[in-house]
Each structure stands twice: as C-alpha cells, then as structure tokens.
C-alpha positions in Angstrom: 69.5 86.8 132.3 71.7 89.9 133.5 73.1 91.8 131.0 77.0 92.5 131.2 77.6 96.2 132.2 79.4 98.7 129.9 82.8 98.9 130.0 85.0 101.9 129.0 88.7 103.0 128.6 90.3 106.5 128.1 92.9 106.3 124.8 94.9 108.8 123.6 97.1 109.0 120.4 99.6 111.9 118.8 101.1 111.9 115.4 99.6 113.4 111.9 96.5 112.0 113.0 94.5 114.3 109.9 97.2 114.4 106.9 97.1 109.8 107.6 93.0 110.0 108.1 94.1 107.7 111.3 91.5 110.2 113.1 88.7 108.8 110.6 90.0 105.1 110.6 89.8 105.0 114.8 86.2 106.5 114.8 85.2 104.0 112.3 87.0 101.6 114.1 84.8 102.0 117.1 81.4 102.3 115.3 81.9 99.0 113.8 82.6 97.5 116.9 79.2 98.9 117.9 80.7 100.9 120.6 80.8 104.5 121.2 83.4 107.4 121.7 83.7 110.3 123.8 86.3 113.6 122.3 87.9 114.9 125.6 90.3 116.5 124.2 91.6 117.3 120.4 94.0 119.4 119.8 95.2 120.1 116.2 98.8 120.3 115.2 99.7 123.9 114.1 102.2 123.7 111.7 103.0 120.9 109.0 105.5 119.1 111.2 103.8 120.0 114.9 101.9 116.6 116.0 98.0 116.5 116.4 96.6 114.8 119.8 93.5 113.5 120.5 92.0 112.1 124.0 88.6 110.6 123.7 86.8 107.9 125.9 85.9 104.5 124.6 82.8 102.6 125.7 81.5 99.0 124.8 79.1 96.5 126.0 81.6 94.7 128.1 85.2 94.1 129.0 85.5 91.3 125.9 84.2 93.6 123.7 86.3 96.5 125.1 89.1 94.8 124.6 88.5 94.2 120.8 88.0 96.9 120.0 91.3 98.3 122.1 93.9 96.3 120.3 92.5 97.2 117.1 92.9 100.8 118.2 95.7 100.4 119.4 97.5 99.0 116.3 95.8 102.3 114.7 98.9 104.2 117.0 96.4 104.5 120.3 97.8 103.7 123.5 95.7 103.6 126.9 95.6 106.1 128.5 96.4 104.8 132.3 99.7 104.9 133.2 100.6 101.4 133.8 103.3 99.4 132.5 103.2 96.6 130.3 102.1 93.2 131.7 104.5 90.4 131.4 103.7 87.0 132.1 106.7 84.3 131.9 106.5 81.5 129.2 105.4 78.0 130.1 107.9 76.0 127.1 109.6 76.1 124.8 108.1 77.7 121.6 104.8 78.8 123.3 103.7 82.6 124.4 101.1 82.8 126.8 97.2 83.2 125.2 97.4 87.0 125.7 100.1 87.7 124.1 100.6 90.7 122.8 101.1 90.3 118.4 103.4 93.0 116.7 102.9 95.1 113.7 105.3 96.0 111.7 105.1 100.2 112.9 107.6 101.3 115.5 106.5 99.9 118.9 107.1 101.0 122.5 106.9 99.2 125.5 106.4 100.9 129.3 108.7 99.5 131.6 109.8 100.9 135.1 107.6 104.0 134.7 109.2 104.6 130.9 108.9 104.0 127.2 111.2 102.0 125.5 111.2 101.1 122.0 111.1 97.7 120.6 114.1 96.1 118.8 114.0 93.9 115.7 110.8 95.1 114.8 108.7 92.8 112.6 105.0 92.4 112.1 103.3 88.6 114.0 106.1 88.2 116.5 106.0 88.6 119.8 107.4 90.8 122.6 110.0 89.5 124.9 111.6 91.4 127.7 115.7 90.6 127.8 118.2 92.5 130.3 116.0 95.7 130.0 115.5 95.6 126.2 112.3 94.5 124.3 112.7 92.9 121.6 110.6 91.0 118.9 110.6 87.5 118.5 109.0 84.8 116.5 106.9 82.4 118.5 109.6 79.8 117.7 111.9 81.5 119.2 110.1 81.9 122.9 111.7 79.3 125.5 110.3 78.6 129.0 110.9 81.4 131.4 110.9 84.1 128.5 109.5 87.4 129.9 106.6 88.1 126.9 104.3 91.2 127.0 100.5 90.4 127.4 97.3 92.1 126.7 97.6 95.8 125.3 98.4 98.4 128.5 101.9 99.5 128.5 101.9 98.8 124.8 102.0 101.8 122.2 103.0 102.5 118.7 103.8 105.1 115.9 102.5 104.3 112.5 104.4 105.8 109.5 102.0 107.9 108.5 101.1 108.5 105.0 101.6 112.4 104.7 101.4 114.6 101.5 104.5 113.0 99.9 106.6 114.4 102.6 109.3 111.9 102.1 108.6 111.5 98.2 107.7 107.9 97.9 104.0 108.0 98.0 104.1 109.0 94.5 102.7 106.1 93.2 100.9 104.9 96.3 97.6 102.9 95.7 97.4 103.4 91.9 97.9 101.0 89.4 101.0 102.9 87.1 100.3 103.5 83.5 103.3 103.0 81.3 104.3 106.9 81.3 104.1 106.5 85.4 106.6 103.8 84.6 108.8 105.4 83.4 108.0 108.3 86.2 108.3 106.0 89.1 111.7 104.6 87.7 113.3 107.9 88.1 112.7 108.7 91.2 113.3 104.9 92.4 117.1 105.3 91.1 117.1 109.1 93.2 115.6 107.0 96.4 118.4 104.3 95.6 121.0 107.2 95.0 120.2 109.2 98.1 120.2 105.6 100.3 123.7 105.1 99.1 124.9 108.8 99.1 123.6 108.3 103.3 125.8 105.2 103.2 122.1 102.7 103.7 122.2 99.5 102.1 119.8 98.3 99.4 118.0 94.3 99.0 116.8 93.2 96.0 114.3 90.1 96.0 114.6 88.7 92.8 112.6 86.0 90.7 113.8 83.8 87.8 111.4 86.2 85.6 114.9 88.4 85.8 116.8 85.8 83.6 113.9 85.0 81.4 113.2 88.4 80.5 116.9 89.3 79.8 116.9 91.7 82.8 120.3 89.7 84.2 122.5 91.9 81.8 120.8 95.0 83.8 120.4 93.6 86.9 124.7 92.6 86.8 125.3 96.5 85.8 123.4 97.4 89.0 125.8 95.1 90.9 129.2 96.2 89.1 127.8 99.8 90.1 127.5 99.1 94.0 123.6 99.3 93.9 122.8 95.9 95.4 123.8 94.7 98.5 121.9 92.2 99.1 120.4 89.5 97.2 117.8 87.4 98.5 116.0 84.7 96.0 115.2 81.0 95.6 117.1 78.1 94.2 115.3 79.1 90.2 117.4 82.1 89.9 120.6 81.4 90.2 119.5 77.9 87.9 118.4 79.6 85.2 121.4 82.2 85.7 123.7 79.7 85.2 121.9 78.0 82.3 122.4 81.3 80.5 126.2 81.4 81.6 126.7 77.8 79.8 124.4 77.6 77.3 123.0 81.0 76.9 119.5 80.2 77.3 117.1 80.0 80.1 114.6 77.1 80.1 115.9 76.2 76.8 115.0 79.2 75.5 118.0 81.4 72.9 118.2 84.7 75.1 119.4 86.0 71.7 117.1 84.6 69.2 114.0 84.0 71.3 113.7 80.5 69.8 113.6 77.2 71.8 116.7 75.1 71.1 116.8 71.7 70.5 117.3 69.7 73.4 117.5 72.8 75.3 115.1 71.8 77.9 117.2 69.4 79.8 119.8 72.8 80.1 118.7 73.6 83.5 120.0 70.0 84.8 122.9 70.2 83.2 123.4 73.7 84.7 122.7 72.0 88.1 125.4 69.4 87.3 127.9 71.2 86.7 127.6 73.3 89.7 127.5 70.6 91.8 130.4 69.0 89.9 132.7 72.3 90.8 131.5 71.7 94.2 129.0 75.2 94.3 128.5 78.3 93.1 131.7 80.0 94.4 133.4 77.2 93.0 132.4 77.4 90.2 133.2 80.9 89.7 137.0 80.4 91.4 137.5 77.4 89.0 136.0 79.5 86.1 133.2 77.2 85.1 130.9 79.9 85.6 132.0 83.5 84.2 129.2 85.8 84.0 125.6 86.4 85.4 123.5 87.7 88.5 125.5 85.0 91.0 128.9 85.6 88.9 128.9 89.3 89.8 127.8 89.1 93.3 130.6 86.4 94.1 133.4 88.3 92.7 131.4 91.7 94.7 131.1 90.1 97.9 127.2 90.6 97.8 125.5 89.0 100.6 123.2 86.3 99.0 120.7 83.8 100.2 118.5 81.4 98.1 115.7 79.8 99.9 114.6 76.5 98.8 111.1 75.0 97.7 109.1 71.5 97.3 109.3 72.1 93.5 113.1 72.9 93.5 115.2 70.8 90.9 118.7 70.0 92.4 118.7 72.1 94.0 121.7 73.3 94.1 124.5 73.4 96.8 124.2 76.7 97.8 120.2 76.9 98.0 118.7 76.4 101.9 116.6 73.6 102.2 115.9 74.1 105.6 112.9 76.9 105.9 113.1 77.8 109.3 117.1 78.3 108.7 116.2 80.3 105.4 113.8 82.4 107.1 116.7 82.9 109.7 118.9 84.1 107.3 116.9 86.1 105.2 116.4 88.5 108.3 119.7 88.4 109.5 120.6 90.0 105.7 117.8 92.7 105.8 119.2 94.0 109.1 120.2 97.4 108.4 118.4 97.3 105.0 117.0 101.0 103.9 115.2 100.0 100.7 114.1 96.7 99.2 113.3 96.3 95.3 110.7 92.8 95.2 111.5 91.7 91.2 108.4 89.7 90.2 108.2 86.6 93.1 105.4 86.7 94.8 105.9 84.3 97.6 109.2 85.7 98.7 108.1 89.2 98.5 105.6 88.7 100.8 107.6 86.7 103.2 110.4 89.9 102.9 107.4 91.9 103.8 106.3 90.0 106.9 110.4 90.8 108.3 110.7 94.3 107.3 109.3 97.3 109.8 107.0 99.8 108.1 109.9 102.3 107.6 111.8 100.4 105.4 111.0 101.3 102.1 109.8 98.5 99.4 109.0 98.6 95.8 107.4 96.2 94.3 107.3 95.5 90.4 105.4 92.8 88.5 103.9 92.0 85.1 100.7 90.9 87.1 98.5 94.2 88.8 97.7 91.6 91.6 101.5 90.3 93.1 101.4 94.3 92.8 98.8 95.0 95.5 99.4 91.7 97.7 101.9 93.0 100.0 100.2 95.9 101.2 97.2 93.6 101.3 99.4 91.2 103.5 100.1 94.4 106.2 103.2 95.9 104.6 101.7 99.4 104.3 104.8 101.2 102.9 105.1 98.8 99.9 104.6 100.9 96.3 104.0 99.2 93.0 105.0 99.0 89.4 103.5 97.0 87.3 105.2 96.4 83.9 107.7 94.1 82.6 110.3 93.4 85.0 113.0 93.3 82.1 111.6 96.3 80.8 112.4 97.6 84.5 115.7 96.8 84.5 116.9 98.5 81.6 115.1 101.7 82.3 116.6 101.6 86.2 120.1 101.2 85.0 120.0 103.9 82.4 118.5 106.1 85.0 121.7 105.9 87.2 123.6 106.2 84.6 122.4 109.2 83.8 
C-alpha cells in the first residue's frame, strides 16, 4: 500500500497574537493534529496597540488531514496564505448548503471577493455564508434557497478574533473566575459604568430574563431599570411575564406571598388565573390599556415602548397570547431585536441564554448571572467567548445594579 504524500499550506495571521496566547493555541493546534509547522516569518508588535504577524508553513500527512487542521486554524484568526478568493458553489434546494460549506464563528469574518476583503454581515456563529449583490452575509441553513451563492472550503475566508488583551476594554475583570461575593459587588459596579457608557454612546442594551426575576423579588428592581431607560430590549419565555402578572393580581408568584414568603392558600392555581385574565383582556397590551394589569416587568415595558419577545416552550401553561409558539418565528424575532444590541445582561435562564449567545458576534458584550456556578460557565463553553459571569442571587443582583446607577 502507497502511503499518501505530505501535504502543506503557508498561513499567516496578524492581531495581538501574544497578549490572546492565539500564538500558543495555533502551535498546539497543529501538534495535536500530528502535523508540523514551519516559522517564516514573526514579527512582534512594538507597541501595545501595533499588531503582531506571524507566517509559518503547515505540513500534514495528506490533503484530508491538511485540511483539518486548516479550518481549525483558521477559526483561531489564520487565513491562507495564497491569494485566492473564496470558492462559491451555488445551492442545490431549498434549505441545503453544499457539503463544504464553510460554518461561521461568531468573530468578525471576511470574505475575498474580486481580488478584496469584505466583511461579513449579520454575523453569527453555525450559519453559513451567502454571497448577495456583492455583500456576504450570514445565514442559517434554513434560510439557503436553490441558486444561493454559499462560500465553500476555507481559502478566501479569514477572520479577527476579539482578542482577550490585559483588560484593555475593562470587561475581562471577571473573566474565567468564579466571583466571590465581594467580586459581586465589584463586578456590579462596573457592569452599571459598561451600561452607563453604552447609553451615554447612544448603544442599546438586551436583557434575557428568567421567571427566577419575579420569584426572587428582583421585578421591583428590574421595573426601576426600565423607568430609568436601561433596558431596551426584553427577550424571555412565556413563565415571566406569567408569573409577572400573577404578582400584579394577586401579589404572589407560584402561589407564593412576595411579602410574607408564605404559600397562600389556594395560591397555586394563581398562575392560571393570571393566564385567564390576560387572555380574557384579549393580551398583555390589553390588559394594561384596559387597566387589568398595573404594575410589573411587562407593565413597564408596555407603557415604555420596550421591544419584547417571549419565546414559547413544550412545558408552557397557556400560554399566553402574546408568547411565540412558533420556534423558528421566535428564533427570527429574537435576532431581529438584538440587531444593533451593545450589551446583553442573561438573568438566570439557561436555555435562552445560550440560544442569545449562538445569535450574538463576539463583540457584543454579555453578562451572565446565575445562582448556579455551571449556567455561569455554559455559554462560553457553548462558543460565546466574550460572555463574563456572576454568580449570586439574581434578586440580590438586581437591587445592587439599580442602586449602582442610582448612585
């Protein structure tokens, strides 16, 4: 039996290739692919902000395993080093990329076209890229019809991680570390500056919220943060705005006094009537125009014109009017609100943090906070790099964030 000849690729990549360790990560990448690399070239930025470059040849067993161990470099920020534009092969049907198509990560990406580098719209991680009237822009699979241009393969294809450096931008203070309860109270100041500065710069702010806000009586905190212009977006399931308006009604959530603390009698069946009488106005604005409901989380972003969404789920009760049943429409609709989003806030729910994640690009800053180390750590497990954590009570959270911008 012959044995398949080596194959090799030049690759270069620029950026803070030392202050991110990406220079560590690609060798390491390479080793473990059992393939070897050659330096041509390094040259080491001067200055804090001056770029770093590095050329080096890459050389496997064969062309398959090349190729492994290129688009794994590649998503590291390498890009090959051959001046050749990106391959684009036309879509067969509806819903369907060809079997080399290229998948996104959530970094910046850049496609070559004509000879020049242009940079990807709408980016998002697993999604891929379709040429359209000279732009390139990402798209779910789902999305792709028959005769879509869709980049293949890796050539023509580079991108610029957000690279990790030194605190530059001051929102790695937390990064990796599980927070104590005086980092709590750290990481809550300068979360309301970051919020502050995004507003002072005219950005807009999501927060993805879980009923855990109601239960913990964060909603009185969470409505200040509203009445003060710090949320702009809203994006939750159908259990939040439930259990909101359970406490409007009957001041409880789940049955539960939010005064007392103590279950009330009969108080479990609260939630359905809360759903009832929501349906009965005919929906949440409804019920806030016809002044059924008058106070909560969905009170105050009705009478503030905040953009909500609330996605559905198997185990909704109701649900109610305004929740989206449809998933593929509520995953529509939660990225259409996150366009032009500068910071996200993820308030203790797991699965729609995650699936925020998945829509946001890397530069788009996201805290996460949870009573649970683990929800904590998950998104940045999932691919959302930039994600920071704070775990501690969420309505513990609250109160501390809104006293902060008070102050």
């Amino acid at each position: 039996m012959t044995s398949q000849p080596a194959a090799t690729e030049v690759v270069e990549a620029e950026g803070h290739l030392i202050d991110s360790q990406l220079m560590n990560a690609m060798f390491d990448t390479v080793v473990r692919h059992d393939a070897s690399f050659d330096v041509l070239e390094f040259r080491i930025g001067r200055t804090n902000d001056e770029p770093s470059f590095v050329s080096m040849r890459v050389t496997a067993k064969g062309p398959g395993a090349l190729t492994d161990v290129l688009e794994e470099l590649v998503a590291l920020g390498c890009r090959v080093a051959r001046a050749e534009d990106a391959h684009l092969i036309p879509a067969d049907r509806d819903g369907c990329a060809p079997d080399d198509f290229y998948s996104t990560t959530n970094h910046q990406t850049h496609v070559r076209l004509g000879g020049r580098w242009i940079a990807v719209e709408r980016q998002r991680m697993d999604a891929a890229i379709v040429i359209d009237g000279g732009h390139a822009v990402c798209r779910k699979l789902r999305d792709i019809r028959a005769g879509d241009a869709v980049v293949c393969g890796i050539h023509g294809v580079k991108i610029v991680p957000e690279f990790q450096e030194r605190d530059r931008h001051g929102f790695a203070f937390m990064a990796n570390e599980i927070s104590s309860e005086r980092r709590v109270e750290v990481g809550v100041s300068r979360i309301a500056a970051m919020m502050r500065g995004v507003k002072e710069a005219g950005g807009r702010i999501a927060f993805v919220a879980g009923p855990v806000v109601v239960h913990t009586g964060g909603g009185a905190y969470f409505c200040d943060l509203i009445r003060h212009g710090y949320v702009d977006v809203l994006l939750a399931g159908n259990a939040l705005a439930v259990h909101d308006a359970e406490q409007a009604l009957y001041g409880t959530s789940l049955g539960v006094d939010m005064e007392t603390g103590r279950a009330i009698e009969g108080g479990h069946r609260h939630h359905m009537r809360a759903i009832n009488a929501v349906f009965r106005a005919g929906g949440l604005r409804k019920a806030v125009d016809s002044g059924v409901i008058t106070s909560g989380v969905m009170y105050e972003c009705i009478r503030r014109n905040v953009d909500y969404v609330l996605a559905g789920s198997i185990r909704d009760d109701g649900p109610l009017p305004d929740t989206v049943m449809n998933l593929v429409e509520a995953q529509d609709r939660y990225a259409a609100a996150l366009q032009g989003v500068k910071l996200v806030l993820v308030l203790s729910t797991m699965l729609h943090g995650i699936g925020v994640g998945n829509m946001l690009p890397a530069w788009v800053r996201l805290v996460c906070v949870d009573i649970n180390p683990a929800v904590v750590t998950k998104l940045a497990d999932r691919g959302s790099s930039q994600t920071i954590g704070i775990v501690t009570d969420v309505g513990l959270f609250l109160r501390q964030l809104a006293s902060a911008l008070h102050d």
